[in-house]
C-alpha positions, 0 to 999 in steps of 0.5 A, a space after each residue: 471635532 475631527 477630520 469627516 473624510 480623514 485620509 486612509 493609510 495607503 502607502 504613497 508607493 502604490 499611487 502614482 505612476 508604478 514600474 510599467 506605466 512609462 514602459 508601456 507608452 502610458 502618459 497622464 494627459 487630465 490629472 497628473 496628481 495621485 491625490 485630490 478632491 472633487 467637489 462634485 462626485 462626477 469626473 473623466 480621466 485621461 491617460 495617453 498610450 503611445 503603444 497598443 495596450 488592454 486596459 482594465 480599471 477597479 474601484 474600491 470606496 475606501 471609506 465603505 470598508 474597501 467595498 469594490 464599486 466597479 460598476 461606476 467606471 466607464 472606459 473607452 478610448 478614441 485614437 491614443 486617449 483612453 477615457 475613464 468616466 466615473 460616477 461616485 455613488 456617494 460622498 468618501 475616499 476612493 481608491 482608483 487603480 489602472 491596470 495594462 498589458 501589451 496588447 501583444 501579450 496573452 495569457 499574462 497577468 495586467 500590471 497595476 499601473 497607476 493608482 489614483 487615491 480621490 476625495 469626493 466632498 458633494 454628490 450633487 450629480 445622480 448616481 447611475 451605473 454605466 453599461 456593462 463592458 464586454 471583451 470586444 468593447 476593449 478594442 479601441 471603441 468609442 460611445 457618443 450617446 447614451 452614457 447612461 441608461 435606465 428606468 429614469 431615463 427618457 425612452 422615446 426615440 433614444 439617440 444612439 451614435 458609437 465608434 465600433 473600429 473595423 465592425 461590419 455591421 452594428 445592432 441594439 438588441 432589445 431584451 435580446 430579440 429586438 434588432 434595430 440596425 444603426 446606420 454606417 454615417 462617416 466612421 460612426 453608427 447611428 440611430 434612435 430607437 424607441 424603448 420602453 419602461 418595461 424592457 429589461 436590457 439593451 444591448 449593443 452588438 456588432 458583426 466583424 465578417 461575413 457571417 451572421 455572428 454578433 458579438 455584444 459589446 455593451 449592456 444596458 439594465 433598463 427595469 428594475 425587474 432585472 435586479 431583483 430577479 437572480 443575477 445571472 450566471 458569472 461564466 469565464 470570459 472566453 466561454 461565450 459566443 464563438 470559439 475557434 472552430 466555429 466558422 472554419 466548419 463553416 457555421 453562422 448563426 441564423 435565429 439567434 445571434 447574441 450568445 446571451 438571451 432570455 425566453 418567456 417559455 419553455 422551449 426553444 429552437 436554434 438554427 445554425 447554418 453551414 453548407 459543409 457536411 459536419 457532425 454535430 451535437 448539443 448538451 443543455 446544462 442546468 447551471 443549478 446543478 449541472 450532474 443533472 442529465 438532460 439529453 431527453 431535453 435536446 434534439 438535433 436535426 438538419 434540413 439542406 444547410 440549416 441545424 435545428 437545436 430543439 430545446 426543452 426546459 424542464 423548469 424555469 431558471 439559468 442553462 448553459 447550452 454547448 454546440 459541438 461539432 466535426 468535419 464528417 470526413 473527420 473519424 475523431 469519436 470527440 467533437 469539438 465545442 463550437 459556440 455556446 449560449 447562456 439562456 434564462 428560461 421563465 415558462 411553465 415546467 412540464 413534467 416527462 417533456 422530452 424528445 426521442 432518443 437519437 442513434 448515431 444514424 440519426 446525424 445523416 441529415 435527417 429530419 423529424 417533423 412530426 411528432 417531436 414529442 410523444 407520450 403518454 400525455 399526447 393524443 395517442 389514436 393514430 399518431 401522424 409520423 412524418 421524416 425525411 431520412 436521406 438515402 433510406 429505401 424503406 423506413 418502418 415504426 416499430 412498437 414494442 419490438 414486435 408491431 411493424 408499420 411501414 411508413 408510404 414515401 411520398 416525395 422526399 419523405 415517409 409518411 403514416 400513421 399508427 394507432 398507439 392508444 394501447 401503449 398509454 402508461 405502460 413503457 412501451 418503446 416506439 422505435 424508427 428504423 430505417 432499411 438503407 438498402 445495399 441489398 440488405 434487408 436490415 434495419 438501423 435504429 433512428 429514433 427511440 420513444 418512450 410512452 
């Protein structure tokens, strides 16, 4: 009988140390030898870097018609070691391949440095997946515990201790609304939290400044829900989260602080905050088909130094939604992308949901209480309108471009009702025009519904 497992052909000059693996300050410090067998399908490497390096790793089953099986690698790095933790899935040849680049180096592609060809004889340990790595995790973190987490585990106050260099703040985020605060405890953060079998993730995510921003760092699949639903989008690496103009304009994230989460209904309001006067803006995509326009289902307003982004999803499923923003005093008619969100949507769908038009007037620091919605399936008998529009003198709901009702100010805001009853079903437009004075007696258009 033949060899079970017999060796593949790989070329012995794509194992081993390769040309920028010495360049690079790398150094073997556990396995030395590019070829060997594990008895167990469970094992850690270590490489030494005497320089600042990225990292990033693959793994293909050689022995599975090179089936990529990434996923069982697990890297972190305390000081100068970098750990590659690895979980065989099953028994076979396994190819493992390291690549690096100087940490000074952008835009470039990483090296194939070191190129390991391992045998697993047993699968005597339990095949698990480690957490998902994000960007920031690359930066010189350190997980003690969990290693691994998931439906088998034991949920019950679940000990949580990580290393997390030059974080402000770290949190575990539970299905992407729960925050539980780990404790500063010496260089590490600390802390147990109770989950349970139904939760869908974890995540860990950390703060670096004075801002209510956190990155996620790690993430946990805890049911079996989230395998069998659709996987989420695949987005570019930098595309998430904060970009670069985000906290020179002076914004922070005030209600939801991971750039990835899912809501169980559908609708949803996001606040920024920021004490600078700025223009901002919002675009919702549907990653299914993202021609698709969706203005109606966005609605922007600003009250003091909060920015609401009203949101409604017009079926279940995956959006990307896009925060655009400038300085006022800036005149550009293009606004720049600030911050984005992936967001999976579950709730109901409901058909000829959405918000008022908005005119550019609009972005003065209003604000809509009500109503945010009206059609012709809302109570339509003497409709509350109630705005706050700064520097108005005189504000006005105009039906049908013909039937002007003058709203009362009363305090800060204008204030009425107007019976629209007649209007059900026939596409009348409702306009909200304001008189800002300046010994004028024209209006300028706010806010545009259709009944």
């Amino acid at each position: 009988m033949g060899d079970k497992n017999p060796t593949p052909k790989i070329e012995d000059h794509y194992l081993g140390p390769l040309p920028y693996f010495e360049s690079l300050g790398l150094s073997c410090v556990s396995h030395n030898r590019h070829k060997f067998t594990i008895l167990e399908n469970e094992i850690e490497i270590k490489l030494k870097a005497k320089k600042p390096v990225k990292i990033t790793t693959q793994m293909i089953n050689v022995s599975d018609d090179g089936k990529n099986v990434s996923e069982y690698i697990f890297t972190q790095r305390k000081g100068e070691i970098i750990y590659f933790m690895i979980n065989f899935p099953e028994c076979g040849i396994y190819k493992f391949e390291v690549y690096a680049l100087s940490a000074n180096d952008k835009h470039k592609a990483m090296h194939n440095v070191f190129g390991y060809l391992i045998t697993v004889d047993q699968a005597t340990k339990t095949v698990h997946e480690f957490p998902k790595q994000y960007t920031q995790w690359d930066d010189g973190c350190f997980l003690y515990k969990p290693l691994v987490l998931d439906s088998t585990s034991y949920l019950e106050n679940v000990d949580f201790k990580v290393y997390i260099p030059n974080a402000k703040q770290v949190a575990v985020v539970v299905n992407c609304n729960e925050w539980h605060p780990l404790e500063l405890k010496g260089e590490n953060f600390e802390g147990s939290v109770t989950l349970r079998s139904t939760d869908d993730n974890v995540r860990i995510s950390a703060n670096y400044d004075e801002s209510t921003t956190y990155a996620t760092l790690l993430e946990y699949i805890i049911s079996d829900a989230e395998k069998t639903d659709d996987p989420w989008p695949l987005v570019e690496g930098n595309y998430l989260g904060s970009l670069g103009n985000f906290t020179k304009f002076g914004f922070v994230t005030d209600s939801h602080k991971t750039e990835k989460f899912s809501t169980s209904k559908n609708e949803c309001e996001i606040k920024m905050k920021t004490k600078k006067d700025v223009r901002t803006k919002a675009l919702l995509i549907d990653c299914a088909d993202q021609s698709k326009e969706m203005s109606h289902c966005v609605f922007t307003q600003r009250k003091d130094d909060t920015i609401f982004y009203n949101i409604i999803f017009p079926k279940s499923g995956f959006y990307k939604f896009e925060i655009f923003a400038l300085p006022a005093s800036d005149e550009s008619k293009s606004l720049i992308n600030v911050f984005n969100y992936l967001i999976k949507a579950t709730g109901e769908t409901k058909e000829g949901y959405g918000y008022p038009k908005q005119y550019t007037q609009w972005e003065g620091g209003c604000y809509l209480y009500e109503p945010l919605v009206l059609n012709s399936s809302s109570d339509l008998k003497n409709v509350s309108f109630k705005v706050h529009i700064p520097k108005a003198k005189a504000v006005a709901i105009i039906v049908d471009g013909k039937e002007w009702h003058y709203l009362e100010l009363k305090g800060e805001n204008f204030e009425g009702t107007v019976d629209l009853e007649a209007c059900r079903h026939k596409g009348v437009g409702v306009m909200l025009d304001a008189n800002f004075g300046e010994e004028s007696d024209t209006y300028q258009r706010l806010l545009e519904y259709k009944i």
